[in-house]
Structures are given as C-alpha cells and as structure tokens.
KOLKOL-281034 format. One record per residue: residue number from 1; residue in three letters; x, y, z of N, C-alpha, C, O in turn. Coordinates in nm, 4 decimals, always signed. Layout:
BEGIN
  seq  type    n.east   n.north      n.up   ca.east  ca.north     ca.up    c.east   c.north      c.up    o.east   o.north      o.up
  NUM   ala         X         Y         Z         X         Y         Z         X         Y         Z         X         Y         Z
...
//
This chain:
BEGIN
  seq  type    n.east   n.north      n.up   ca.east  ca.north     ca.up    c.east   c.north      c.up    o.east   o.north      o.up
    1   unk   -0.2912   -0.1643   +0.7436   -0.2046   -0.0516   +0.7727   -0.1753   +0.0215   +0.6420   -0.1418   -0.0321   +0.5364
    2   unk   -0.1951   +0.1682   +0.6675   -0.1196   +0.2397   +0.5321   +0.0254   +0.2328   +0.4820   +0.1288   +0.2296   +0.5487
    3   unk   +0.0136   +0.2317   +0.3882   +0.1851   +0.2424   +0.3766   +0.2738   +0.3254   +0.3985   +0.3913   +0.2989   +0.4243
    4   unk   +0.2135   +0.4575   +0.3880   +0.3046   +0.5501   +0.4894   +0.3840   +0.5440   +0.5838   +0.5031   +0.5633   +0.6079
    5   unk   +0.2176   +0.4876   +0.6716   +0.2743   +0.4333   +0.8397   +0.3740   +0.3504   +0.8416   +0.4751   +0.3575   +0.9114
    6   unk   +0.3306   +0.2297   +0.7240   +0.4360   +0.1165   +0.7671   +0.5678   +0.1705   +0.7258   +0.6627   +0.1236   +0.7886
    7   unk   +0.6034   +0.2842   +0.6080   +0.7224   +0.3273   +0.6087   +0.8121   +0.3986   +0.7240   +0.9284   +0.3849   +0.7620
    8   unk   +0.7065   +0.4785   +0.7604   +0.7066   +0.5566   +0.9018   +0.8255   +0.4716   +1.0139   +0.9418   +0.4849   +1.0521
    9   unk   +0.7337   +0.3995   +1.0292   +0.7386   +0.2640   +1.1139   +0.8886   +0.2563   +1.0903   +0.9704   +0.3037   +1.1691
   10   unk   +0.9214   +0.1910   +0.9723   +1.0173   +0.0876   +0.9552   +1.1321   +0.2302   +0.9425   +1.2359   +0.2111   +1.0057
   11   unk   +1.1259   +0.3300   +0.8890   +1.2446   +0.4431   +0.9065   +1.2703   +0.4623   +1.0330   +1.3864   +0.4768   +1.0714
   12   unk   +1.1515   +0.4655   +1.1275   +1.1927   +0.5067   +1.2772   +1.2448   +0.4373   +1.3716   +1.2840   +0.4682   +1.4842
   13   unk   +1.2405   +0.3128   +1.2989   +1.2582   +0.1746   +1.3884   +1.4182   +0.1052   +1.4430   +1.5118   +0.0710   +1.3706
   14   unk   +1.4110   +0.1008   +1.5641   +1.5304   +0.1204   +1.6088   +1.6048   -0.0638   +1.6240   +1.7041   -0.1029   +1.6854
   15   unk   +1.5143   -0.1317   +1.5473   +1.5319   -0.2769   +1.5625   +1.5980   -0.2903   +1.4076   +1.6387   -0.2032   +1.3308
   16   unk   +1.5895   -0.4643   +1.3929   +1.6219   -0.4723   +1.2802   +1.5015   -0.4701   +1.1319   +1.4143   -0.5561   +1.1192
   17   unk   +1.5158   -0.3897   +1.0625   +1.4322   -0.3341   +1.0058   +1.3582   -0.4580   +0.8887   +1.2475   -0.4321   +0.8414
   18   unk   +1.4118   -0.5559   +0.8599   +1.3893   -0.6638   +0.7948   +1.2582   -0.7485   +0.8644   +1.1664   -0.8014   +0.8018
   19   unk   +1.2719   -0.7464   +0.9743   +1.2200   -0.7883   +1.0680   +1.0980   -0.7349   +1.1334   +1.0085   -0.7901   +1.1973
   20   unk   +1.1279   -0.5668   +1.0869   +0.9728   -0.4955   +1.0820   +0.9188   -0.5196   +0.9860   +0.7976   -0.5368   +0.9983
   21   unk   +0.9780   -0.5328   +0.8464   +0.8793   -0.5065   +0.7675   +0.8257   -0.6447   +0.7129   +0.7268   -0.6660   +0.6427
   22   unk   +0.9342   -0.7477   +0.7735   +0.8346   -0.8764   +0.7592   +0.6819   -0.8705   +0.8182   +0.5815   -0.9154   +0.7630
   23   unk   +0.6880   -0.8208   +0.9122   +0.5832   -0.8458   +1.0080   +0.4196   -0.7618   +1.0114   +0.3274   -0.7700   +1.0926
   24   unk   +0.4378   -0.6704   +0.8668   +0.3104   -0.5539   +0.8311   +0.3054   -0.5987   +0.7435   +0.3867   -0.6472   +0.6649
   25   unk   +0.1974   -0.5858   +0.7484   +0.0604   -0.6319   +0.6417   +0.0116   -0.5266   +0.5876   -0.0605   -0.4662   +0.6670
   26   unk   +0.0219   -0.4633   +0.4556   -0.0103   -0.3349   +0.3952   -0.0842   -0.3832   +0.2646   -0.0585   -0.4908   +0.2107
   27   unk   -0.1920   -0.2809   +0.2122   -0.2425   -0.3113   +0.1003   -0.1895   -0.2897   +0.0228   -0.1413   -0.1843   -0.0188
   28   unk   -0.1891   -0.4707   -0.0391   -0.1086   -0.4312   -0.2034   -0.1434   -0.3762   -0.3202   -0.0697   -0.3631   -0.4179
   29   unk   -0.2490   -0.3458   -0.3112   -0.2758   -0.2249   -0.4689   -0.1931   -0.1251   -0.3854   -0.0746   -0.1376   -0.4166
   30   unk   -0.2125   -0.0234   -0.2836   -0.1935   +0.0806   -0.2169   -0.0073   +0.0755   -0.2099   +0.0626   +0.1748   -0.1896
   31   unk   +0.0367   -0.0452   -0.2291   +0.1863   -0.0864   -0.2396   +0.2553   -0.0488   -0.3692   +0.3441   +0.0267   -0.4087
   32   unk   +0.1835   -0.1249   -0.4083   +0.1829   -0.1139   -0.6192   +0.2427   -0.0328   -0.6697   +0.3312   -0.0360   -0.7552
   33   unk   +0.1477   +0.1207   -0.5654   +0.1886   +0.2224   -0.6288   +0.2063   +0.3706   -0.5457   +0.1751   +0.4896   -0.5426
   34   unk   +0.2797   +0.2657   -0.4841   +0.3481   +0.3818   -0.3685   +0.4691   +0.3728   -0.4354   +0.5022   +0.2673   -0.4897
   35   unk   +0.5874   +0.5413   -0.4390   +0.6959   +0.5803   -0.5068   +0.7559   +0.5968   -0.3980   +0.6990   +0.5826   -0.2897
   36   unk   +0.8848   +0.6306   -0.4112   +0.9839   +0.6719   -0.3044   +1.0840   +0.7596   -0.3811   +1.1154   +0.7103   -0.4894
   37   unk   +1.1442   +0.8816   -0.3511   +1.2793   +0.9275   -0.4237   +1.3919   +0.8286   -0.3579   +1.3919   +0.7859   -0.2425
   38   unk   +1.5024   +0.7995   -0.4763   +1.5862   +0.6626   -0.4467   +1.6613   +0.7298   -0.3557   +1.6533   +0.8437   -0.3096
   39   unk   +1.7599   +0.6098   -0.3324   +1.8501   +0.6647   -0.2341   +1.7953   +0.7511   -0.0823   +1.8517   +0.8545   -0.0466
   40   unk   +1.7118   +0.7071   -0.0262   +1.6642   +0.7667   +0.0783   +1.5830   +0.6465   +0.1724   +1.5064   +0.5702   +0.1135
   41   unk   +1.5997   +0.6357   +0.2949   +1.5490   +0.5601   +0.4032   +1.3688   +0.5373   +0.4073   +1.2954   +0.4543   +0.4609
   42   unk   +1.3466   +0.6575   +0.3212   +1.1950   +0.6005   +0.2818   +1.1545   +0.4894   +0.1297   +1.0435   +0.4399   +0.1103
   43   unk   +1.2603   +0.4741   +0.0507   +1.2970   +0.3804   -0.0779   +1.3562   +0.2630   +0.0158   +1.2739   +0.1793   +0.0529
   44   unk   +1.4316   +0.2543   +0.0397   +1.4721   +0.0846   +0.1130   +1.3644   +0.0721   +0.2324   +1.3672   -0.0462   +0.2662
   45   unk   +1.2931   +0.1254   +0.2922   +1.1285   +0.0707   +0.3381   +1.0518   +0.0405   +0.3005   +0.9853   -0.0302   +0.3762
   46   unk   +0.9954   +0.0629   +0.1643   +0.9066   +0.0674   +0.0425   +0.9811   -0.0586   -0.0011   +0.9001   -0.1448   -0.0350
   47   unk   +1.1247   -0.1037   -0.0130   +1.1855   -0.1927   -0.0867   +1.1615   -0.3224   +0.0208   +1.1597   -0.4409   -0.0123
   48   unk   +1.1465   -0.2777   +0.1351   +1.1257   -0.4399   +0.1836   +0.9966   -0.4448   +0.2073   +0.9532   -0.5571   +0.2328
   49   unk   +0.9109   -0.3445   +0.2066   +0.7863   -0.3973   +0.2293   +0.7242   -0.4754   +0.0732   +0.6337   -0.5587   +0.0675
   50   unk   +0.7982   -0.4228   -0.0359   +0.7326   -0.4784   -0.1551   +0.7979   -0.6089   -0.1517   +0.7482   -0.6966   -0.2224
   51   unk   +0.8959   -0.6355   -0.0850   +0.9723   -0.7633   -0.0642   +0.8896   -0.9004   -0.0029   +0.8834   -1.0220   -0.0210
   52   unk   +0.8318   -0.7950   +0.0807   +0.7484   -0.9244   +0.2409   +0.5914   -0.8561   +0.1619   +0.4983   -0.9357   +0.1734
   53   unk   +0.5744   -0.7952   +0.1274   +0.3836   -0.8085   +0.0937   +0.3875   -0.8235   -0.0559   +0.3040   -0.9116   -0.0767
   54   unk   +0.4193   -0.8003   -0.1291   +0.3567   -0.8018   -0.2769   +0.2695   -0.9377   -0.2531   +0.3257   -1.0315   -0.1966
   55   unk   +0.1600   -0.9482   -0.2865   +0.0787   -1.0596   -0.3267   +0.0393   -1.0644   -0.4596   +0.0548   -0.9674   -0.5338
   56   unk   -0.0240   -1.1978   -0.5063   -0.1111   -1.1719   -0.6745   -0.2349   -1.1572   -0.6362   -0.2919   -1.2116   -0.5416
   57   unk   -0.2875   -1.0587   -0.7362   -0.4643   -1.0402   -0.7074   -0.5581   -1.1839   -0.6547   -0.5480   -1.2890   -0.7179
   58   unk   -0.6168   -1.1762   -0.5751   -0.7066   -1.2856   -0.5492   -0.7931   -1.2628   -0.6667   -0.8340   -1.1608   -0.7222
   59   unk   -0.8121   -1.4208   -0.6927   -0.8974   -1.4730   -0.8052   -1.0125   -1.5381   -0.7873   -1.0039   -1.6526   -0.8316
   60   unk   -1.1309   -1.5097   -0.7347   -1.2287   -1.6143   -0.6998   -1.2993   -1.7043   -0.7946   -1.3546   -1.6488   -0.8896
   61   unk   -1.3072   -1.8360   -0.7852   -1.3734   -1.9233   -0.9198   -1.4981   -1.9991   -0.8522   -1.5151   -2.0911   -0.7723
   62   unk   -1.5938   -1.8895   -0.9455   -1.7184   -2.0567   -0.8484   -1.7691   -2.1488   -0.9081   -1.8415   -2.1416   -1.0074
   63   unk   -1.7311   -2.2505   -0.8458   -1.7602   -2.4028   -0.7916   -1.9480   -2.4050   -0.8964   -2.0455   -2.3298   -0.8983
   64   unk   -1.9268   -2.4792   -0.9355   -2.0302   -2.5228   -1.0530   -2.0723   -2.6833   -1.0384   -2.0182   -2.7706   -1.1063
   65   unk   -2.1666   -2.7074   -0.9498   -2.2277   -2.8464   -0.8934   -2.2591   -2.9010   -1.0768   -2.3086   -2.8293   -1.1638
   66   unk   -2.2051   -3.0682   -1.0958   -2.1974   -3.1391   -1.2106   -2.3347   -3.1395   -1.2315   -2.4039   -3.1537   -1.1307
   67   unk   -2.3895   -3.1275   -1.3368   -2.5503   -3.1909   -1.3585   -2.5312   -3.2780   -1.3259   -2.4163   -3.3203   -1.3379
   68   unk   -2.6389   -3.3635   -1.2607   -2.7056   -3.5071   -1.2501   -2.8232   -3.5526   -1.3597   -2.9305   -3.5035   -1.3949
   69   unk   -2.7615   -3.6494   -1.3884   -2.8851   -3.7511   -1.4761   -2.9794   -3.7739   -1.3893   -2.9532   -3.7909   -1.2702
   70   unk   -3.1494   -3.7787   -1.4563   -3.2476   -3.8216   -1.3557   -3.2278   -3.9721   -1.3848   -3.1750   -4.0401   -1.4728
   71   unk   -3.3196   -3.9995   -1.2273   -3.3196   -4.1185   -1.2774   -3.4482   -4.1777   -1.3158   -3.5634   -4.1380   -1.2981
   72   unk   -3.3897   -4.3070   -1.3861   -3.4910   -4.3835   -1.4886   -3.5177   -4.4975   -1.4442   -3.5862   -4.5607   -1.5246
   73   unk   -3.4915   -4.5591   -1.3405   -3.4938   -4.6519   -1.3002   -3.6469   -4.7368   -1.2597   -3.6816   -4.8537   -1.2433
   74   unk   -3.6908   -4.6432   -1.2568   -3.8578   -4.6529   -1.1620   -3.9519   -4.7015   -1.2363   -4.0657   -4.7147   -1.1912
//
C-alpha cells in the first residue's frame, strides 16, 4: 500500500485509528521519507504508521558450504 493511501485511510477512519494503522503494511523506504506539515491529522498518521512499520533494511548473507577434506583413506 502507498502511503498516502494508508494516510488517507487512517485520517478518514472512523474507528480507532491505532488500530488502523497497526494493521497496513506500507513501504518502508517510501515511509522514510514521507513528510507531513506538523500539527495536522495527516502528521499523527504518518506518526503511527512510522510507529507500526518502520523496519531495518533486510540484509541477505549467503550461506558458504565448509570445504571438505578429500579423503585419503583408500
């Protein structure tokens, strides 16, 4: 979901708004660096969604099989 929307969302939302924005899943680069002017119902949406999504960058590490000794046995 964009973050717009999910701001959208959570300004229009006639529930409890904590509770919306637990529940969206927005991209966190696209989060990062989304602004809001303060003091306005689109800044405390932005404030809980960075609350419930901020993640840390995924890090992928690959897996490196140990050498094996041949064997000598034979």
């Amino acid at each position: 979901m964009k973050v717009s929307d999910a701001i959208e969302a959570i300004v229009t939302s006639y529930g409890d708004i904590e509770l919306v924005a637990r529940g969206m899943v927005v991209d966190a680069a696209e989060l990062a660096k989304a602004k809001a002017e303060p003091d306005t119902a689109e800044a405390i949406a932005l404030a809980l969604l960075k609350k419930y999504n901020m993640t840390a960058p995924v890090v992928v590490i690959e897996e490196v099989a140990p050498e094996v000794a041949p064997d000598t046995t034979e």
